[in-house]
N, C-alpha and C positions, 0 to 999 in steps of 0.2 A: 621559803618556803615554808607552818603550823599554826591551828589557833586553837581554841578553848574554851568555852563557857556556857554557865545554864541556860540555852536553846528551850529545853523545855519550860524552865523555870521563867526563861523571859518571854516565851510566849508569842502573846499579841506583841507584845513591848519591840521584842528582835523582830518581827517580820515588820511591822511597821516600820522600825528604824533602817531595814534594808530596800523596803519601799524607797523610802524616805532618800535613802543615798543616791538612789539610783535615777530619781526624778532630779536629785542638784544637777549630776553628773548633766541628764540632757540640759538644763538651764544654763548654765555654766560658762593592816597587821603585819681557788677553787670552789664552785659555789656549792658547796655539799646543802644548803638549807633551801636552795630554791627549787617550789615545786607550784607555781602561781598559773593562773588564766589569760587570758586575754581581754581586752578591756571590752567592757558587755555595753550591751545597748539595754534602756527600760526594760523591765520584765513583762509580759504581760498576763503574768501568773497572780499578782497579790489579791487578783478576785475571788482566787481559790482558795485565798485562807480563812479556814474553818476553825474553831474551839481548838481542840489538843493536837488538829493534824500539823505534822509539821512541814515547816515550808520545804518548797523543790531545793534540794541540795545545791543543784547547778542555779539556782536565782543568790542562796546566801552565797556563796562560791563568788556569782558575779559581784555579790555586796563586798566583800573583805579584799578582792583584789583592786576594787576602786579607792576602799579607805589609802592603801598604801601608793597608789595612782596620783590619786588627787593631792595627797600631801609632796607630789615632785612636780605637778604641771604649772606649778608657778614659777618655782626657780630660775629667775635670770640664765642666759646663755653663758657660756665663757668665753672668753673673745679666741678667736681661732689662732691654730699657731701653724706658723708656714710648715713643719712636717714634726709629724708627732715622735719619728722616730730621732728628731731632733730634739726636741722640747722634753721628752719622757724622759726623765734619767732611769729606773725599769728597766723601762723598755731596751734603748739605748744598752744597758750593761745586758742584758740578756744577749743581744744580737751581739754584741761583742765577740760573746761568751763561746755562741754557738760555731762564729767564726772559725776562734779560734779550736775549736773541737766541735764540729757536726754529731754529736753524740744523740742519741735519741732524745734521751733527757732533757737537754740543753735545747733541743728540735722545739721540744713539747714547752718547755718553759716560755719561750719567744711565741707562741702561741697562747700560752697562756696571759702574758702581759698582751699581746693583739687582743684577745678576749677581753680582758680588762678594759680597755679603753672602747671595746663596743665595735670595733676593725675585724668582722667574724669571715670575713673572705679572704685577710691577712692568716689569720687563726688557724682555717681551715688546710690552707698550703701549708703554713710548718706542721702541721700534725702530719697531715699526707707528705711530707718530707719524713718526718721520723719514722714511719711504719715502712719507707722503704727498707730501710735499717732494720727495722723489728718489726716482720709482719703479722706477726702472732702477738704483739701487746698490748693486754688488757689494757696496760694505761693509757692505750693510744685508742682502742675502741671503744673506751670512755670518753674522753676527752672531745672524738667525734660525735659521740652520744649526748654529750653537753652543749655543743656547739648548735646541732640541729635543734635540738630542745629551747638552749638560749636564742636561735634564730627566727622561733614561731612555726618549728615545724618536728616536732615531736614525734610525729608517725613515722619519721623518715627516718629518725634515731632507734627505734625501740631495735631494728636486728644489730646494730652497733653494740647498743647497752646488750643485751644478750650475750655477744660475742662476747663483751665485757667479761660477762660473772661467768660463761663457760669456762675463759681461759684462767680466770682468778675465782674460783667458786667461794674461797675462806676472806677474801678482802669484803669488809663491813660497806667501803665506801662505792665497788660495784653494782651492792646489791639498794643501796642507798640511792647510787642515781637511776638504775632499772625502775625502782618506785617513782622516782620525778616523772619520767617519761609515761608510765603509766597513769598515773595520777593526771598529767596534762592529757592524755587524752581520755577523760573519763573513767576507766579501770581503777576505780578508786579501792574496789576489795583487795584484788591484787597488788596494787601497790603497796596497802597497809603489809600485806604479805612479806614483803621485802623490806621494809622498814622494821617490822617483825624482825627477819632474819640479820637485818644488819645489827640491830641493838642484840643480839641473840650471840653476833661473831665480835662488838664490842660493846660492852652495857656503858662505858662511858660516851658514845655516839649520840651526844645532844641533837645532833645538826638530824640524824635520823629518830630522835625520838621527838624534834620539832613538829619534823614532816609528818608524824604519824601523830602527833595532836591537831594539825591543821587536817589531817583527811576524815580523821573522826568526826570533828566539826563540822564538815561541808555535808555528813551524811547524819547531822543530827544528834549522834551521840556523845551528848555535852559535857558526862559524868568520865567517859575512856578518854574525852581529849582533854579533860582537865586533867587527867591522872597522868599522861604523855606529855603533858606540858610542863608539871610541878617536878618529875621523874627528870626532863632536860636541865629544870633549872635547882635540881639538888645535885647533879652530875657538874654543873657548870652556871654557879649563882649568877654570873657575869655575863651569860650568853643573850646577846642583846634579841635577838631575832624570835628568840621562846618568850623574853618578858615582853615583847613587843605586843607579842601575839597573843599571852595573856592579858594584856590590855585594854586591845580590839574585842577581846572574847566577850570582855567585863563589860564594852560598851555597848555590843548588840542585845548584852541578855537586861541592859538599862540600870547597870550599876558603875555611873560616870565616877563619883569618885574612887570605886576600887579602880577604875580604867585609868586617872590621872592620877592614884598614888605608882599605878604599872609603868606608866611612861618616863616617869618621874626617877623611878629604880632604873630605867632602860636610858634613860637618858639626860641629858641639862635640864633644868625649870624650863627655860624658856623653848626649848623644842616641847616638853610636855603637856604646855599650854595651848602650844598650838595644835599639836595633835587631837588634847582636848577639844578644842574648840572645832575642828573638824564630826566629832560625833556631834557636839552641838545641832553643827549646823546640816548634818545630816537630818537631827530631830527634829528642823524646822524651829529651833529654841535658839534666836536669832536674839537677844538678849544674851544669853549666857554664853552664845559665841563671841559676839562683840565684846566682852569680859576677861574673854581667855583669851582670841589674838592680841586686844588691847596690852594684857600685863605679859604675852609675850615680846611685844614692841618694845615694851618697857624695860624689860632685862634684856634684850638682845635689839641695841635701835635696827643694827645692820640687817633685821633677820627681813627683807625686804616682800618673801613671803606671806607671813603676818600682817604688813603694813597692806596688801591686795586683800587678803580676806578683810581685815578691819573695813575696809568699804564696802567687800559683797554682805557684811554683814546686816551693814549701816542701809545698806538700800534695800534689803529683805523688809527692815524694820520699818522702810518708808514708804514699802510697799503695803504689808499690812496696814498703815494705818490710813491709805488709798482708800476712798469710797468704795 
């Protein structure tokens, strides 16, 4: 779930390079940090960009949930395993766990490892199993508020997330996902509100001073989500998801390499070449793409990834030079 950077300053430069994303796409930055969109179709807005107006929030919103999109739609399958609650060890000790003690707790845990693995109709029964036990807990009307949210259905969550912070008003992390929820479905004032109030109940809440750099950005103001972003990563220099996202920030506003020295702090060389190379070939700079997956290939053969775009590159480049 945050991002950050000069919008203004890049201009022409970010709404082109969001353009730009959105037309690869059709050819073709407990989870306290996730507050992201759903995957967008072309925009049909970039005719509207004027001189200093800045673009529709919800079009770069669609742009930066694609960068992080696009860099997983290539990834090889896992070979399937005959039952997960076999194969997970997690998982596996959770259900144990709850066995042997049905404790709320322990409910919500084995929901949570279901969560994990992306099994949100497994999830959704131990949580509704724990709240028989405790039907007044916030952790459990969170954690349904998570679920709907993480399920593509956000609207459904927000009286959950409420229940949430009613029953826990001084916990950072309820009013942290009330913001997720709101933020996915457009409420992006109000959200910041709540990410406000959760850095307000812990200043060290990275994962909500993320979010509240990634909402500043989607509404333009380049200068308050840089300042929410820098703020997460002096709280927590290591916090992958804020550098991430100052990277992304660096590369809509057309400063690749601050955005490949940010990937690079966030992550391996060869993850940050690639990710590089993705703004690339957003920018239609089908050249400098071919350069970055290439010398990711090169330090990670296995990254099999890299080895698919090193061809979409290769064939952009064959296209241009197409009559």
């Amino acid at each position: 779930m945050g991002r950050q950077t000069s919008i203004r300053r890049g201009g022409t430069v970010a709404w082109t390079l969001a353009c730009a994303f959105l037309s690869l796409l059709a050819s073709a930055c407990g989870m306290h940090e996730r507050a992201t969109a759903a995957t967008p179709a072309p925009s049909s807005e970039a005719g509207n960009w004027v001189g200093s107006t800045m673009p529709a929030p919800d079009a770069m919103e669609r742009f930066i949930s694609t960068v992080r999109k696009l860099s997983m739609e290539t990834r090889p399958d896992r070979p399937a395993a005959a039952t997960i609650e076999g194969s997970d060890a997690r998982l596996a000790s959770a259900l144990a766990a709850a066995v042997a003690q049905p404790s709320p707790e322990r409910l919500r845990d084995v929901a949570a490892e279901y969560a994990r693995m992306g099994v949100n109709d497994r999830a959704f029964d131990y949580v509704v199993k724990s709240m028989a036990h405790e039907p007044r807990s916030a952790a459990g009307f969170d954690a349904l508020a998570r679920l709907w949210r993480d399920s593509g259905f956000p609207e459904h969550g927000l009286g959950d997330a409420y229940r949430a912070v009613y029953h826990a008003p001084s916990s950072p992390v309820t009013h942290n996902t009330l913001g997720t929820l709101l933020q996915a479905v457009g409420a992006r004032e109000a959200s910041r509100r709540e990410y406000d109030r959760a850095v307000h109940l812990d200043p060290s809440a990275a994962y909500a001073l993320t979010n509240l750099c990634y909402s500043w950005l989607m509404d333009g103001h380049d200068q308050e989500a840089e300042a929410a972003c820098l703020r997460a990563l002096q709280v927590n220099p290591n916090y992958a998801p804020a550098r991430n996202n100052l990277a992304i920030a660096y590369g809509i506003g057309g400063n690749l390499e601050a955005a490949r020295n940010a990937f690079e702090r966030a992550d391996d060389s060869a993850s940050a070449f690639y990710n590089i190379g993705l703004l690339y070939l957003a920018r239609h700079e089908y050249q400098d793409a071919l350069d970055a997956f290439t010398r990711a290939t090169e330090l990670r053969p296995v990254l099999g990834a890299a080895s698919i775009r090193v061809r979409q590159a290769r064939q952009e480049l064959d296209n241009e030079d197409e009559p």
